[in-house]
C-alpha positions in Angstrom: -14.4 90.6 15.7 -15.0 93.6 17.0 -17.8 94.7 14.0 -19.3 91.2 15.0 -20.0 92.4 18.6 -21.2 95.6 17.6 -23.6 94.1 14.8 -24.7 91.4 17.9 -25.3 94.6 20.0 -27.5 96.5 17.5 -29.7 93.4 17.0 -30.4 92.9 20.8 -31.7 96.6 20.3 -33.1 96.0 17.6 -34.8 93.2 18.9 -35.4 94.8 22.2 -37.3 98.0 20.7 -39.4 96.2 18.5 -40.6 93.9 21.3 -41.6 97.1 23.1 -43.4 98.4 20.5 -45.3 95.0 19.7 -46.1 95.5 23.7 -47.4 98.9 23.4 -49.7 97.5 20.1 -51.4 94.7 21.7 -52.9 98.2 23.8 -55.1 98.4 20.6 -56.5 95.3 21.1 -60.6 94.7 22.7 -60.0 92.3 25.2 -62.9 90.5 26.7 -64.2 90.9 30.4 -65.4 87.6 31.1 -61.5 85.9 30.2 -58.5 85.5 32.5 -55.0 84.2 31.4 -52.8 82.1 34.4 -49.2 81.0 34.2 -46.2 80.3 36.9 -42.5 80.9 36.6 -40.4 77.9 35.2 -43.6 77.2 33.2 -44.9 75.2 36.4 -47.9 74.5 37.5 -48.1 76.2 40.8 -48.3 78.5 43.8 -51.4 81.4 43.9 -52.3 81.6 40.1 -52.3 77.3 40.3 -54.8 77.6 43.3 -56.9 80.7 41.9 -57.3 79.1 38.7 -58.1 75.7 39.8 -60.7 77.3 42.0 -62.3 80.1 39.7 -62.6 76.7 36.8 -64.4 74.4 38.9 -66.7 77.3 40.2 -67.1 78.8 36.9 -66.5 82.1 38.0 -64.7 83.5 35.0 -63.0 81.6 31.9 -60.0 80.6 33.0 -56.9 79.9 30.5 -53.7 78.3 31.5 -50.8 79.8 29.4 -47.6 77.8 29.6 -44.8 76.2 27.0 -44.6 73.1 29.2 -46.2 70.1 27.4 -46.6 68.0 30.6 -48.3 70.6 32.1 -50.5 71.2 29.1 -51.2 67.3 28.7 -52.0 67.3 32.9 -54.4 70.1 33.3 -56.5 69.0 29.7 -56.6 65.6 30.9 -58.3 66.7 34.3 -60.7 68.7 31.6 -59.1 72.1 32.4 -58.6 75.1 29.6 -54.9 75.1 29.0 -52.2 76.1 25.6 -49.6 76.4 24.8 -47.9 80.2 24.6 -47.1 80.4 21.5 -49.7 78.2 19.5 -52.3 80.1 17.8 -55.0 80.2 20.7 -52.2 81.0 22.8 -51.2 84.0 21.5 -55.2 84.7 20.7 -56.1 84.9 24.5 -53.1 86.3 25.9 -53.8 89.0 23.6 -58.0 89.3 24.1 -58.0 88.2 28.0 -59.0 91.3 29.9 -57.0 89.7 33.0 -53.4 88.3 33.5 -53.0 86.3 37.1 -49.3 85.1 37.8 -46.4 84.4 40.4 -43.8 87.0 39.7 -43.7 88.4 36.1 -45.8 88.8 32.9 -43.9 86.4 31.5 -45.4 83.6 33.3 -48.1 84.7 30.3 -46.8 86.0 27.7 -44.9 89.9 28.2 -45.2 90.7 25.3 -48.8 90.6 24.5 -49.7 92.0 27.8 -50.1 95.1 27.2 -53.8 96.7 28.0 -54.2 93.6 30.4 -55.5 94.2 34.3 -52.5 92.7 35.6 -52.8 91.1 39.4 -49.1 90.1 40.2 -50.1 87.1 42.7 -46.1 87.1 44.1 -44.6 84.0 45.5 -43.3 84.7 48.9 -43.9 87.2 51.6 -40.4 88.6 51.5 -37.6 88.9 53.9 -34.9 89.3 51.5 -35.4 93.0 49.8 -36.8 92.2 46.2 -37.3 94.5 43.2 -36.9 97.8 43.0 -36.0 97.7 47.2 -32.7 95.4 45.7 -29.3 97.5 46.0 -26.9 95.5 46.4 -26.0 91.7 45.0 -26.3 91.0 41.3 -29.7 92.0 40.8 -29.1 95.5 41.8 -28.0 96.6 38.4 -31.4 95.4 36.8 -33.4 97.5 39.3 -31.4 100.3 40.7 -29.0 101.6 37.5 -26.6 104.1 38.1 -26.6 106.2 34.9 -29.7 106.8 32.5 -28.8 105.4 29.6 -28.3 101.7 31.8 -31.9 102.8 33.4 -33.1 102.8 29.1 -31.1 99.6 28.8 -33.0 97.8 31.4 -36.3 99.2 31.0 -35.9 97.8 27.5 -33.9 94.3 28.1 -35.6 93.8 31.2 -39.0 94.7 30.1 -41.1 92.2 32.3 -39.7 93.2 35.8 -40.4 96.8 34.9 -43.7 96.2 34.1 -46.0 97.8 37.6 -48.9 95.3 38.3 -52.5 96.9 38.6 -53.5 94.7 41.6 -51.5 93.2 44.1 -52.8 90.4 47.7 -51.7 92.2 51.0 -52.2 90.2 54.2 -51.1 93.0 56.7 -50.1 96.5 56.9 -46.5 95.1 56.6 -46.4 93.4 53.7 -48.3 96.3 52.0 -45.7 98.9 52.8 -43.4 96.1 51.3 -45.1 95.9 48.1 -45.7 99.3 48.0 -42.0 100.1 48.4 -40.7 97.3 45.7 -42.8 97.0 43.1 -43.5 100.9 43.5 -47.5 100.4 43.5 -50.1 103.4 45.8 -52.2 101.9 48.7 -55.6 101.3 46.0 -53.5 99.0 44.2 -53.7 96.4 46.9 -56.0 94.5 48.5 -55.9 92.8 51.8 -56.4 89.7 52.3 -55.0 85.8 52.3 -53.2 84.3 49.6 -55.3 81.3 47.7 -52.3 78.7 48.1 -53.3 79.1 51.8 -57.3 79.6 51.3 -57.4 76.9 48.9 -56.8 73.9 51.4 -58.9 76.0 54.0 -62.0 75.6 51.8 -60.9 71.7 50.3 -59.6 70.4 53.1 -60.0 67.0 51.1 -57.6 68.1 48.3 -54.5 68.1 50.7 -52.0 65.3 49.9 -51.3 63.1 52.5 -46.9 62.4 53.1 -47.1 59.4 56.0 -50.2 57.6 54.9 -48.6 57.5 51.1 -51.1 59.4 49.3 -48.8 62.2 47.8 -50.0 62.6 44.5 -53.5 63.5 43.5 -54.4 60.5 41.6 -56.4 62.1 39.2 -53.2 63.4 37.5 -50.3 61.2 38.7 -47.2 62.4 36.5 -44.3 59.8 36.2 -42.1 61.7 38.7 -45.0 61.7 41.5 -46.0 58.2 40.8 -42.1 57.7 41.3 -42.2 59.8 44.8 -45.5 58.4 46.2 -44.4 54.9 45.3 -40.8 55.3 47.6 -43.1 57.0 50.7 -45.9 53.9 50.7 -42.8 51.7 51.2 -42.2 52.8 55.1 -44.5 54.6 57.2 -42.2 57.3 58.9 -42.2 58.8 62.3 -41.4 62.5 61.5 -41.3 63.9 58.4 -38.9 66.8 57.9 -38.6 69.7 54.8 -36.1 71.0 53.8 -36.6 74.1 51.4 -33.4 76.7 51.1 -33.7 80.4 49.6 -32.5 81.2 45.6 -28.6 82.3 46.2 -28.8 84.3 43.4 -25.0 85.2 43.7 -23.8 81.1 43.6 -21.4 80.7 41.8 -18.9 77.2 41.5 -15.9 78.5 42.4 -16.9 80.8 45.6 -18.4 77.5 47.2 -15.2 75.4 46.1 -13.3 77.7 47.9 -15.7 78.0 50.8 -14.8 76.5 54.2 -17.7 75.3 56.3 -17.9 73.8 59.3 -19.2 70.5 57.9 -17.0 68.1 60.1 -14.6 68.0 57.3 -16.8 67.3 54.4 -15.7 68.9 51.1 -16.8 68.1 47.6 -14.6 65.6 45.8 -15.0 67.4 42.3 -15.9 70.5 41.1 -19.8 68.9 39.4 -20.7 68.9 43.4 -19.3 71.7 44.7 -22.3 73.2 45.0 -24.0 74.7 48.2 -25.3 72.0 49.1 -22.6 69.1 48.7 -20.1 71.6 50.9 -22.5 72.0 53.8 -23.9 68.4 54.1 -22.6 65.1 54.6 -25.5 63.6 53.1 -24.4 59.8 53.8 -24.3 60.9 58.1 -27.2 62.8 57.6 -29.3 59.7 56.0 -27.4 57.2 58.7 -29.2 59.4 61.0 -32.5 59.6 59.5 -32.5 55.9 59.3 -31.6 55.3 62.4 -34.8 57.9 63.9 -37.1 56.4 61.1 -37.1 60.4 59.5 -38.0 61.2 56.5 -36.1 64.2 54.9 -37.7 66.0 51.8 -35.2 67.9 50.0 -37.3 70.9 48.0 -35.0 73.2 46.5 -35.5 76.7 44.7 -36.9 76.4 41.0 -34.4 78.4 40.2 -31.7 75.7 41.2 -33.8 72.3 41.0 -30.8 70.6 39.0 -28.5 70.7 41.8 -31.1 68.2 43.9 -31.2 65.4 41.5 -27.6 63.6 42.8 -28.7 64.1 46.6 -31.4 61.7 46.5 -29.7 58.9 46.4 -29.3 58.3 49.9 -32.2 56.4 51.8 -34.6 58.1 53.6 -34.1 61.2 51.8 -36.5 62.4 48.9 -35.9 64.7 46.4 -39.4 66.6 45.8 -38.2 70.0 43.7 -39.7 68.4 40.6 -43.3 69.1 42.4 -45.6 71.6 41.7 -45.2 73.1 45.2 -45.3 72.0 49.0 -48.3 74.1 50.1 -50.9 70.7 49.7 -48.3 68.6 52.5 -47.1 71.6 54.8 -50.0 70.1 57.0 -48.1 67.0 57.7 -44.4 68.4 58.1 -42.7 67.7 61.8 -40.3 70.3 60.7 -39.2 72.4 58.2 -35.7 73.7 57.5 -35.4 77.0 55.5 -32.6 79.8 55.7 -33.6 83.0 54.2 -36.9 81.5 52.1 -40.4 83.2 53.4 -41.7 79.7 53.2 -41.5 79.7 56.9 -44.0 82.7 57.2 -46.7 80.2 55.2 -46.0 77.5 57.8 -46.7 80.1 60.9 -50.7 79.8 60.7 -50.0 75.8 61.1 -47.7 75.8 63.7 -45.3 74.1 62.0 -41.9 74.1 64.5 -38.8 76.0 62.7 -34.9 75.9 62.1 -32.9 77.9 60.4 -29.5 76.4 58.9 -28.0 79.4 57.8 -24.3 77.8 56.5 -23.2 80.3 54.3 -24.3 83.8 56.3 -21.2 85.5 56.4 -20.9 85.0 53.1 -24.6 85.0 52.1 -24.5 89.1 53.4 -21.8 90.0 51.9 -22.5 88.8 48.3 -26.6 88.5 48.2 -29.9 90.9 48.9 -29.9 92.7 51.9 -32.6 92.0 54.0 -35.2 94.1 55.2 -34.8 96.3 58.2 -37.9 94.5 60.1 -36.1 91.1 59.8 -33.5 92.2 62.3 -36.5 93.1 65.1 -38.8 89.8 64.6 -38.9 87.4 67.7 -37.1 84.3 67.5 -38.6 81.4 65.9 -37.0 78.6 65.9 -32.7 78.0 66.7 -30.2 79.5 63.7 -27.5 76.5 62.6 -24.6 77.5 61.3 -22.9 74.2 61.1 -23.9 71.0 60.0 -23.1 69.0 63.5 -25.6 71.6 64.8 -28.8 70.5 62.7 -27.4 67.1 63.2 -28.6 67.8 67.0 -31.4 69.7 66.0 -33.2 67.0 63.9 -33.3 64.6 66.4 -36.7 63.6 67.6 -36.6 64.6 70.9 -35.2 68.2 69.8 -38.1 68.4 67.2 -40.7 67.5 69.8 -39.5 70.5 71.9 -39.6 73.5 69.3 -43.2 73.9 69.3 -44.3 74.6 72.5 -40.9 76.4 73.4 -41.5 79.2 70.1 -45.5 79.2 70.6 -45.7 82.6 71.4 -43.4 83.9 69.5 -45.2 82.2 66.5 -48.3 83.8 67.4 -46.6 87.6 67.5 -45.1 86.7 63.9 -47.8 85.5 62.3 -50.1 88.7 63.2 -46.9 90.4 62.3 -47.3 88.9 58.3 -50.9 87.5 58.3 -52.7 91.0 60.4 -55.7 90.0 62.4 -57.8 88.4 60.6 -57.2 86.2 57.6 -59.7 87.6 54.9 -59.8 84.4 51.9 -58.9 85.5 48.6 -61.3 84.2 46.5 -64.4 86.5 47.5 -62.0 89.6 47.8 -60.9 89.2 44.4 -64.3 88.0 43.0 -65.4 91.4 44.6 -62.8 93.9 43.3 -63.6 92.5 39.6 -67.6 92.7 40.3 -66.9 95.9 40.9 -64.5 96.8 38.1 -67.4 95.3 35.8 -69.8 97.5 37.1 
């Protein structure tokens, strides 16, 4: 047994090392100036790189290649006559390797990490953060993959967790905040950032047409309706809904079963009857009051939960008048028409400021949440209040009513305002003809 481990050890080294080196190969490699590679995490289609590349296509600007190993994805985007393959196909591998420019949401790997290497990488990010990410993380389970203790875990991680050590070339900064953010976690000097907006943001600014449409039933572009949208938009034409409500938690990246079985909240006294839904979100919702509610205020309640946890959505949706919507591409193209939107730690909220979207916070699991997850960052303790902090789940009960909706907006406005300069700076430069700019110039 114990030869078995060690030869199962020496492979992953093996393995490891000679990933590396096929990294530090593809350096030898011409790569063309007028081609740029896209991908997303969990192989979707979405967030900034999904916006930048749908723009920078239908302008022409640059070629523009979608990498990806999801085959709906691949079958979506060449159906609406887009550039698209998959990652490890032949012309895969073949531009990854020869595009001079690698655009994506959080690692190399929403390419290809191994065939990166001699790329101008622009890490495009997927939140403005609150929770301390990367090489900022100390504490929680990610700590060990950022912050080792001794050097020869620092070699171990640098090798087996190549991607996230990888420093991008470019990264978007909105305000003088979020770059001493970036700067800090992803270890990067002030020239490797550019301020400006974000194009999941600019993209609806400049096709205000292209935004999908929740109360009038129009949720799906219907161009490319997948099965699972045609599903969703079909269940939002039946009823035409008074306030719409999202509901998008943070990644607990320290979940685990058995913590939440144990876990008492303050949910009337709702407890999971079986250890498949003793999950976060089965222990701090009755979902049968909450959809008696919802039905009784004619609400509609879009559940939108972390990629990283999707799964755990698909059994709450069976209760009417709430939708589960985690199997979409992202929320950015309907935030226009949300009454109110429900987070916890997620920066989502910090996208919904400029739209003056009213705010809760149903924060469950906080003791707990501190003790076990990321700490957050020192600036979070000092922002002004935005919007009232549940802790149980008779509190959101109030909070979702109508009337309470109705009276967030205009009892936050000003402390909406003082955020969003706090994230978003003065002005709100677009992204397109920043970036268009820095890679003119690069060119030159």
């Amino acid at each position: 047994m114990r030869c078995s481990s060690l030869l199962s050890s020496l492979l992953q080294w093996i393995k490891a090392c000679s990933r590396k080196l096929l990294y530090q190969l593809a350096r030898l490699v011409p790569r063309s100036e007028n081609k740029a590679v896209f991908g997303s995490y969990k192989e979707l289609f979405s967030d900034n790189s999904k916006y930048l590349y749908k723009h920078w296509s239908d302008e022409e600007f640059i070629r523009c290649i979608w990498i990806t190993a999801n085959r709906e994805v691949i079958t979506q985007l060449r159906s609406d006559g887009y550039e698209v393959y998959y990652r490890w196909s032949f012309q895969g591998a073949f531009h990854a390797l020869t595009a001079k420019y690698y655009f994506y949401n959080s690692y190399i790997g929403d390419i290809n990490q191994w065939l990166a290497g001699g790329a101008v990488k622009i890490n495009l990010w997927h939140g403005l953060p609150m929770k301390k990410i990367e090489f900022d993380i100390t504490s929680g389970p990610m700590a060990i993959v950022f912050n080792p203790e001794s050097v020869l875990q620092r070699l171990m991680q640098n090798l087996h967790a190549h991607q996230q050590w990888i420093k991008p070339d470019l990264m978007l900064s909105p305000s003088p905040l979020v770059e001493q953010l970036f700067k800090s976690a992803f270890r990067l000097d002030s020239h490797n950032l550019l301020n400006c907006g974000y194009p999941r943001s600019d993209y609806y600014s400049l096709n205000p047409h292209q935004a999908l449409s929740i109360k009038t039933g129009c949720l799906i572009n219907p161009a490319r309706p997948s099965e699972k949208q045609n599903e969703i938009e079909n269940k939002i034409k039946s009823q035409s809904y008074q306030q719409v409500i999202l509901y998008a938690p943070s990644w607990r990246d320290s979940f685990q079963t058995k913590s939440f079985q144990s876990q008492s909240f303050q949910t009337k006294s709702f407890q999971a009857k079986s250890p498949e839904a003793a999950t976060p979100y089965c222990a701090a919702f009755d979902w049968q009051a909450l959809s008696e509610q919802l039905q009784k205020n004619n609400q509609l309640f879009l559940l939108r939960l972390h990629p990283n946890e999707a799964e755990l959505g698909v059994k709450l949706a069976s209760f009417a008048n709430i939708l589960n919507i985690s199997t979409m591409e992202d929320v950015y193209g309907i935030l226009h028409e949300v009454d109110l939107l429900i987070t916890d730690y997620s920066s989502l909220f910090i996208d919904a400021l400029p739209l003056d979207i009213p705010l809760c916070f149903y924060r469950f699991d906080k003791e707990q949440y501190q003790q076990n997850c990321r700490d957050m960052y020192e600036y979070s303790s000092t922002m002004p209040t935005l919007g009232p902090e549940c802790l149980t789940f008779n509190q959101l009960l109030a909070q979702i009513q109508p009337d309470s909706v109705n009276a967030l907006a205009s009892k936050y406005q000003d402390n909406y305002q003082a955020a969003n300069k706090m994230f978003w700076g003065n002005s709100q430069t677009e992204s397109f003809a920043v970036l268009e700019e820095w890679m003119n110039a690069k060119a030159v």
